[in-house]
C-alpha positions as CSV (number, residue, x, y, z in Angstrom):
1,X,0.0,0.0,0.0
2,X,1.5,3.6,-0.9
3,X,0.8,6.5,2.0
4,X,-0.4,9.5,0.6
5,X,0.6,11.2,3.7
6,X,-2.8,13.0,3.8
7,X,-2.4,14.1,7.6
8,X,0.7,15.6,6.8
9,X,0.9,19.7,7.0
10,X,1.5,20.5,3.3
11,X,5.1,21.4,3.4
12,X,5.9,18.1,5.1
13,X,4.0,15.5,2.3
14,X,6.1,15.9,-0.9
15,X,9.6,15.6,1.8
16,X,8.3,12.3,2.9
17,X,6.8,11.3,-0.6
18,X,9.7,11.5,-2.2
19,X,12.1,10.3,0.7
20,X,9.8,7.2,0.8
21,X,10.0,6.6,-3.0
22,X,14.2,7.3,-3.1
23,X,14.5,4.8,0.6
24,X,12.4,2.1,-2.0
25,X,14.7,2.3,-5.1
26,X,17.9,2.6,-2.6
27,X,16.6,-0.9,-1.3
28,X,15.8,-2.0,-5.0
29,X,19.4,-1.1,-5.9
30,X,17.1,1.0,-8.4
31,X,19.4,3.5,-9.9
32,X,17.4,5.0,-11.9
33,X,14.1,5.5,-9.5
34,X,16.5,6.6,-7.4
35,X,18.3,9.6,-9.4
36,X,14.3,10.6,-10.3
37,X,13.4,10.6,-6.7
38,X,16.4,12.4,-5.1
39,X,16.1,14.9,-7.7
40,X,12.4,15.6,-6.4
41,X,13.7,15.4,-2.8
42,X,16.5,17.7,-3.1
43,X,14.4,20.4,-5.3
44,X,12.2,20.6,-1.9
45,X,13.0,23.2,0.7
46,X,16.6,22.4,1.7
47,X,15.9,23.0,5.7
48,X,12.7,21.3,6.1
49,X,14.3,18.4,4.1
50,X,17.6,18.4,6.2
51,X,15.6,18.2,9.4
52,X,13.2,15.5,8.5
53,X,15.8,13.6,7.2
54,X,18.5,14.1,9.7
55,X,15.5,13.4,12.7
56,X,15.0,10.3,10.3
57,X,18.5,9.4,10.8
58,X,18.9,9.9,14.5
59,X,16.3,7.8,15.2
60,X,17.0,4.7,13.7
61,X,20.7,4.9,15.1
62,X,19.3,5.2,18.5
63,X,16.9,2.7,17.9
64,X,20.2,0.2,16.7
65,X,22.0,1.7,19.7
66,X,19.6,2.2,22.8
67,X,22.6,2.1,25.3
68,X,24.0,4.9,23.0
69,X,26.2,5.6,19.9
70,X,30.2,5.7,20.4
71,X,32.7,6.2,17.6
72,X,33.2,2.6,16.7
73,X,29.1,2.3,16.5
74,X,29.0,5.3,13.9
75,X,32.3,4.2,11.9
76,X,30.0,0.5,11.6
77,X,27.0,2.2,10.1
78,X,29.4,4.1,8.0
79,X,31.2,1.2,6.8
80,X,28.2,-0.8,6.3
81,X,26.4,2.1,3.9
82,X,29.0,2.6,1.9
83,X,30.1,-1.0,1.4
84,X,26.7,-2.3,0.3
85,X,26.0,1.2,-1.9
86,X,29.3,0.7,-3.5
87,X,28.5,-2.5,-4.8
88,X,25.3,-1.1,-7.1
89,X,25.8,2.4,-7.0
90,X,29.7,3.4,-7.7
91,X,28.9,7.4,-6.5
92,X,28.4,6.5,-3.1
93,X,30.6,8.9,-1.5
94,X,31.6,8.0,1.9
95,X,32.8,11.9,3.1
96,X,28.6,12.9,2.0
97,X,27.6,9.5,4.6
98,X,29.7,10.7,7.1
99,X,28.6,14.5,6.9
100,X,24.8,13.0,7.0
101,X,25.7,10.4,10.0
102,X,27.3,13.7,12.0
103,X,24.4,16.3,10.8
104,X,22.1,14.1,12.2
105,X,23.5,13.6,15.9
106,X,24.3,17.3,16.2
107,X,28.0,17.4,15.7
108,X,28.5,19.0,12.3
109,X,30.5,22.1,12.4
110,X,28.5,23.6,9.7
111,X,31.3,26.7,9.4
112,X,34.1,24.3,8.8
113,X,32.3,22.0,6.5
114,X,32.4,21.8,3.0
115,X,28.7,21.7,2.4
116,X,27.3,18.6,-0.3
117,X,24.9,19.8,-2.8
118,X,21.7,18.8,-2.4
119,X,21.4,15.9,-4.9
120,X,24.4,14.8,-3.3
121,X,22.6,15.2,0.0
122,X,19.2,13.9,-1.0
123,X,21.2,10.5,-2.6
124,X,23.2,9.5,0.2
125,X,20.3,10.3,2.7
126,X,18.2,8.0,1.1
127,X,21.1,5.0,0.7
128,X,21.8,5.7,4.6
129,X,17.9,5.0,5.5
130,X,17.6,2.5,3.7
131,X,21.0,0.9,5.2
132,X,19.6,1.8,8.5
133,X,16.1,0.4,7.7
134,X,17.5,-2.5,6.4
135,X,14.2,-4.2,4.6
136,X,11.5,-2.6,6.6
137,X,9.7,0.6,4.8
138,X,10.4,4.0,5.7
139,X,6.9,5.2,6.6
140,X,7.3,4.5,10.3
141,X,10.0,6.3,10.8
142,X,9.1,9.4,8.6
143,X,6.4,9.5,10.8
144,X,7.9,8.8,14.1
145,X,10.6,11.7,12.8
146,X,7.8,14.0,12.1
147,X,6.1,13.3,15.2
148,X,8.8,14.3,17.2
149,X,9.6,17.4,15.2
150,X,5.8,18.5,15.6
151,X,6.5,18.0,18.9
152,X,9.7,19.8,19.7
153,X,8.0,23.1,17.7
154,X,5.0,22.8,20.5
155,X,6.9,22.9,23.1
156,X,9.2,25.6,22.0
């Protein structure tokens, strides 16, 4: 079944549309579904992307790693991405993973980093969930991720 993400707010449903459909052809090994979706994904608002994505991120690593994430755990998931990406799609950038992975648990220095662009962005995003989802779909955890940002906006 496809979600149409009716209960979404409207800036929220084509983000997790298209991050749905790129996660999908990342766990395909669909190159070419996946080049049309991160090209949707990374035309969308850059901030509202980064944050739904990056929540997205966050919580599947604590999810892996309840008693919490050292450097050995995120050098794993990193390792793991970009050795099962490789394999199908030869782009897979490893420095892009690795700016995602450290976006994502709040430890970017976003002055001293050479910022991806955002199909770079939008492609390695959606490889990472979908290493991090492993088979599973990424509707629950769009929507736990956009759950918790509704909820840290409330209650700011």
């Amino acid at each position: 079944m496809t979600q149409n993400w009716r209960e979404l707010p409207a800036p929220a449903r084509p983000i997790a549309a298209a991050t749905t459909a790129a996660v999908t052809a990342a766990q395909a090994h669909d190159a070419e579904a996946l080049d049309v979706a991160t090209a949707e994904l990374a035309a969308l608002d850059p901030a509202q992307t980064g944050l739904i994505l990056g929540t997205s991120v966050r919580l599947l690593l604590e999810e892996a790693h309840p008693d919490g994430l050292d450097g050995d755990a995120v050098r794993d998931v990193l390792q793991r991405c970009v050795r099962s990406s490789v394999a199908w799609h030869p782009q897979t950038d490893p420095h892009v993973v690795l700016y995602l992975l450290a976006g994502s648990l709040g430890v970017l220095d976003e002055d001293a980093a050479d910022v991806p662009k955002p199909d770079a962005l939008a492609r390695h995003a959606a490889l990472l969930l979908a290493e991090l989802l492993g088979g599973r779909t990424a509707e629950k955890v769009l929507t736990a991720a956009l759950s918790e940002i509704e909820r840290t906006q409330l209650n700011d």
